[in-house]
N, C-alpha and C positions, 0 to 999 in steps of 0.2 A: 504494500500500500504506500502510495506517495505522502508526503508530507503535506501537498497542497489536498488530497484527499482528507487526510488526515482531521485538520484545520476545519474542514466543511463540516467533518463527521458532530464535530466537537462544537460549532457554532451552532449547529441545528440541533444538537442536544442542549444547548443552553438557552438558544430562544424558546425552545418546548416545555423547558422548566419556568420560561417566565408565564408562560399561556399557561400553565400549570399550576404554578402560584397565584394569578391571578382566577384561576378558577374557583382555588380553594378559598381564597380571602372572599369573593365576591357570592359565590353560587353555596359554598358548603357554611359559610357566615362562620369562619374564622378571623375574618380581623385584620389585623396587619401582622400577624405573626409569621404566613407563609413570605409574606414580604421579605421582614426584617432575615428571618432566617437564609431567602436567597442574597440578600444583601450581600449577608457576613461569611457565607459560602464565597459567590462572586468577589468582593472586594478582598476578604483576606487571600485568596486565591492568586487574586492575582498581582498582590504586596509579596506575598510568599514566593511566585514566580518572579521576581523581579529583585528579589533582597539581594542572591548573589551578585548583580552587578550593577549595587547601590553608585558602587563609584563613577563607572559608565556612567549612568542613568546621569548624572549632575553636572559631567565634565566635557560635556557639548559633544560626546562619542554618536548618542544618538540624536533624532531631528528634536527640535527646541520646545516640540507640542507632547513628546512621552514622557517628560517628570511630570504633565499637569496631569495628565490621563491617571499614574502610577499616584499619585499624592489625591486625586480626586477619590479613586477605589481606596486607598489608605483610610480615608475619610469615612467613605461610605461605611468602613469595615467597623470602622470605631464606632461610629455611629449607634449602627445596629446590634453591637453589643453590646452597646451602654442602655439600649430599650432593650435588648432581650434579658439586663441582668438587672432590670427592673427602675434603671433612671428614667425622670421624665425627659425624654427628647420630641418634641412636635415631629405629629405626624407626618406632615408635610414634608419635612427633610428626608423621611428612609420613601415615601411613595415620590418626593422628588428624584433622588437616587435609580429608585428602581424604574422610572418613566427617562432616565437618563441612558440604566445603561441598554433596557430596550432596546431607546436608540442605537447607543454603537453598537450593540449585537447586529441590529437589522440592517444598517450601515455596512456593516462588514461581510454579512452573507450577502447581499446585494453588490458588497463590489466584489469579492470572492465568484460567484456566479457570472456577472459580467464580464470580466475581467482574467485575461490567462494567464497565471502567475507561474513563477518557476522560482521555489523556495531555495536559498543556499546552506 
């Protein structure tokens, strides 16, 4: 399997979780909990994939918009953990987050699809 397969596999298993999440909060009348929980899945996820090359990340190795992307999921991650270990955090911030990363998921499988990539 290719790595640009790969990547798709993995994008459309995460937008499915968000349709997923959003099923349970809305249709099964859970709340924001499936939310916060894809949050802090999502966002620590992908602080964790990004820790070993913290120094990269800040030392203009990569383009100038990936620390905000890596420090935004940072965010989201704290976030979500701090409403899931019972702080008040407004709602608004983890369904802003999750309406966020939406986005770039769906962003990404759209250019992915579009788009012939050839990963190194």
């Amino acid at each position: 399997m290719s790595d640009d397969r790969l990547v798709e596999i993995v994008l459309i298993a995460i937008i499915l979780a968000h349709v997923g999440a959003l099923y349970v909060a809305f249709f099964r009348r859970r709340g924001g909990r499936p939310i916060r929980l894809l949050n802090l899945v999502e966002g620590g996820g992908t602080a964790i994939w990004w820790a070993p090359d913290i120094g990269k990340l800040f030392s203009g190795y990569y383009t100038e918009y990936v620390p905000f992307f890596v420090l935004f999921e940072l965010a989201v991650a704290i976030s979500a953990a701090l409403a899931i270990a019972g702080l008040r955090v407004p709602s608004f911030v983890n369904w802003g987050a999750f309406a966020i990363n939406t986005v770039f998921v769906a962003f990404a499988l759209w250019f992915m699809f579009s788009f012939e990539m050839r990963m190194m």
